[in-house]
C-alpha positions as CSV (number, residue, x, y, z in Angstrom):
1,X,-83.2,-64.4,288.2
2,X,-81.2,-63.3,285.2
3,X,-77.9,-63.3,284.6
4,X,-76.1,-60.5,284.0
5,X,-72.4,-60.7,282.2
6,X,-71.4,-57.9,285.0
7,X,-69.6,-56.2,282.1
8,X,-67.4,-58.6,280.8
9,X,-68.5,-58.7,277.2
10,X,-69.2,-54.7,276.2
11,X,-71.2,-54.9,273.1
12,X,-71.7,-57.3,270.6
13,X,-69.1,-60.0,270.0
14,X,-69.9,-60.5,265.8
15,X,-69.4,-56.1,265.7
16,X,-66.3,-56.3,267.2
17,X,-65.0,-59.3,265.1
18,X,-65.9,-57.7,262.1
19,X,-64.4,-54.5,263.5
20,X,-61.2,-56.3,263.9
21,X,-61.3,-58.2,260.3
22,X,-61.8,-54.5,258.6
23,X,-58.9,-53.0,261.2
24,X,-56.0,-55.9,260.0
25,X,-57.3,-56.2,256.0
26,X,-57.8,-52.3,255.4
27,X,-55.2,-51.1,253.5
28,X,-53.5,-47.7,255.0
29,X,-54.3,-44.6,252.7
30,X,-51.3,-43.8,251.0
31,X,-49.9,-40.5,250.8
32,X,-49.4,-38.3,247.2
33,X,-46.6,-40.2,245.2
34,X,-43.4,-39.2,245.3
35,X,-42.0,-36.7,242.8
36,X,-39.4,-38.2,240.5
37,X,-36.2,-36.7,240.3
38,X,-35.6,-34.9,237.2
39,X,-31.9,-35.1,235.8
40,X,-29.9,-32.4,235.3
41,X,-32.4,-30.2,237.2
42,X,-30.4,-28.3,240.2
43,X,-33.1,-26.9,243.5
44,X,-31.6,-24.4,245.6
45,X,-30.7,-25.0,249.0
46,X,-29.5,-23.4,251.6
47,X,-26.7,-25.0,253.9
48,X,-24.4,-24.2,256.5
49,X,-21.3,-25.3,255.8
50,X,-17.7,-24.3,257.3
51,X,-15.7,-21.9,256.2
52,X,-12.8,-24.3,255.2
53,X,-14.6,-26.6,253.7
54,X,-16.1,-23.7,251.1
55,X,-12.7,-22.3,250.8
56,X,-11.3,-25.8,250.2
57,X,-14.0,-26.0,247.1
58,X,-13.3,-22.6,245.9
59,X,-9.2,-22.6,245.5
60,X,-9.9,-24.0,242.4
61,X,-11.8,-21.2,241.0
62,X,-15.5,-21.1,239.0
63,X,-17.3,-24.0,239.4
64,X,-16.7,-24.6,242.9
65,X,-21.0,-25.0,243.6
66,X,-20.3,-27.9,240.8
67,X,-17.3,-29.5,243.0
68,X,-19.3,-29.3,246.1
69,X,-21.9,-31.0,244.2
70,X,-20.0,-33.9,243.0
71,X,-18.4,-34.4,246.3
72,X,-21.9,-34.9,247.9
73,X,-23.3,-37.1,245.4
74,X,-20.3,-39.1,245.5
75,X,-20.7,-39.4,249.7
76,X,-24.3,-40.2,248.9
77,X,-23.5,-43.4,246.8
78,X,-24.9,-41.6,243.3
């Protein structure tokens, strides 16, 4: 009579050590690099942003994009 592992042991043991070995030492597949910023260029956006606050900015007269500008960079620690 033979015996039969009942299932225990699906496949080939060396397979699926290898399988692991290649699954923990493959490096992941990295996306496109990411673009350097450029200085000085300006992208549009488009925000929503309340009423006051763009009042607030524009008081002052032209250059208020340029205040609103500042006033981010300067919450975003630049």
């Amino acid at each position: 009579m033979s015996r039969s592992l009942g299932g225990r042991r699906p496949g080939d043991p060396l397979k699926a050590a290898e399988a692991a070995f290649r699954k923990a030492t493959t490096k992941p597949i990295e996306g496109p690099p990411k673009a350097r910023s450029i200085p000085g260029v300006k992208e549009t956006a488009s925000l929503r942003v309340d009423q006051d606050v763009v009042e607030f900015f524009q008081e002052d007269g032209p250059g208020w994009q340029d205040r609103i500008n500042a006033a981010l960079r300067k919450a975003a620690g630049k």
